[in-house]
Each structure stands twice: as structure tokens, then as C-alpha cells.
C-alpha positions in Angstrom: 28.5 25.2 -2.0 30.8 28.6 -1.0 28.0 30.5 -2.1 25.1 29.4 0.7 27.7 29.9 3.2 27.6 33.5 1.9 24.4 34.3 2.3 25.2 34.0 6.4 27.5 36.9 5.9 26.2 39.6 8.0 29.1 42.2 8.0 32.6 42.9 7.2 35.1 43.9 8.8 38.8 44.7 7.4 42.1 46.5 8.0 43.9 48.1 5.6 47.3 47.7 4.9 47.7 44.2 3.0 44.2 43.9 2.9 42.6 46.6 0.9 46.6 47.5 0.0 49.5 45.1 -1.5 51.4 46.4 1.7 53.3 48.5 0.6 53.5 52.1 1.5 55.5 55.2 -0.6 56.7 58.1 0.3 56.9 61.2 -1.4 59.5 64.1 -1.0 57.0 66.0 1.6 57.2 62.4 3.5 53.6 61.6 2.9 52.6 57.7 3.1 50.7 56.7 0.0 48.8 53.8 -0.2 47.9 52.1 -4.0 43.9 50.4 -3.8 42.6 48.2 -6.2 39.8 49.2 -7.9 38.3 45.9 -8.1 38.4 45.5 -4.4 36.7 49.5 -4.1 33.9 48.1 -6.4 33.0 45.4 -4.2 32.6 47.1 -1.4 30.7 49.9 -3.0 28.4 46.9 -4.4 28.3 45.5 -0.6 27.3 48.7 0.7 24.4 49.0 -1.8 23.3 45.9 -0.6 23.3 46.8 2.4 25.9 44.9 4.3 28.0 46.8 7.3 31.7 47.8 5.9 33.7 48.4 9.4 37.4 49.4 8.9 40.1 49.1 11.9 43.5 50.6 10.8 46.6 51.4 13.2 47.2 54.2 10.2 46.2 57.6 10.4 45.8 59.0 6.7 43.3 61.8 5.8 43.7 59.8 1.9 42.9 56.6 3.4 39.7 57.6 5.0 38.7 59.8 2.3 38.8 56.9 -0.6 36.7 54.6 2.1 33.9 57.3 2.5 33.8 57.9 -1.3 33.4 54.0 -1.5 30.2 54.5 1.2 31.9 53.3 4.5 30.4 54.4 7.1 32.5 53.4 10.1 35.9 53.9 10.0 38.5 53.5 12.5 41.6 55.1 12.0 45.1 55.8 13.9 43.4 52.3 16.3 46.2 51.5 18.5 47.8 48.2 18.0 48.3 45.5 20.6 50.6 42.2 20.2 49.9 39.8 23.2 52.2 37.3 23.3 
């Protein structure tokens, strides 16, 4: 069953855009990004965190919005502007 395989789930760790975000990105007139986040997806993780599982987010992004809506949700470690490497 999915959920045994669940309880060896230790951590997670996610990006953001297209993960957290339907990948898309507006901009406003003052040429900020803005990111939409499901709410049902922010009260998971808040759940998670209660819980006590590890949240670790890697974004290539730098947005103060981004990082502030993760800490309200009780991440902890956050990795923003992470540079981003294609290998080929």
C-alpha cells in the first residue's frame, strides 16, 4: 500500500516554480515577478512541519515574496537565488 511506503519518508525537498507554482510568473507595472500558491499545497506543508518532517526548498529565484510565504508556512531552510546548472 502507497501509504507504508510513506512512513519511510524522512524529508522533503522541493523547488518552486511548477512545483509549489503552476509555472507561471506575472508581472506587474513596477516589473515585479509574482508567483500564485495553492493553498492546499501551503497546508500540507504547514501540517508536515508540525509533524515534524524537514521542508528544504532549492529555487534558482530570488523573491523576498517567495521566501516570506515559505517561512509563514514554517520552512526553515530555504535556498533562494541557487544557481542553476544544465549538464549535458
Amino acid at each position: 500500500m502507497i501509504f507504508d511506503n510513506l512512513k519511510k519518508v524522512k524529508a522533503f525537498v522541493l523547488d518552486v516554480d511548477g512545483v509549489l507554482t503552476d509555472g507561471r510568473v506575472l508581472v506587474n507595472e513596477a516589473g515585479e515577478q509574482l508567483r500564485t500558491f495553492n493553498i492546499k499545497d501551503g497546508y500540507i506543508m504547514q501540517l508536515a512541519v508540525k509533524r515534524g518532517y524537514p521542508i528544504i526548498i532549492i529555487t534558482g529565484g530570488n523573491s523576498t515574496g517567495v521566501v516570506k510565504r515559505l517561512k509563514g508556512l514554517g520552512v526553515q531552510e530555504i535556498h533562494s537565488g541557487s544557481p542553476i546548472r544544465l549538464e549535458s
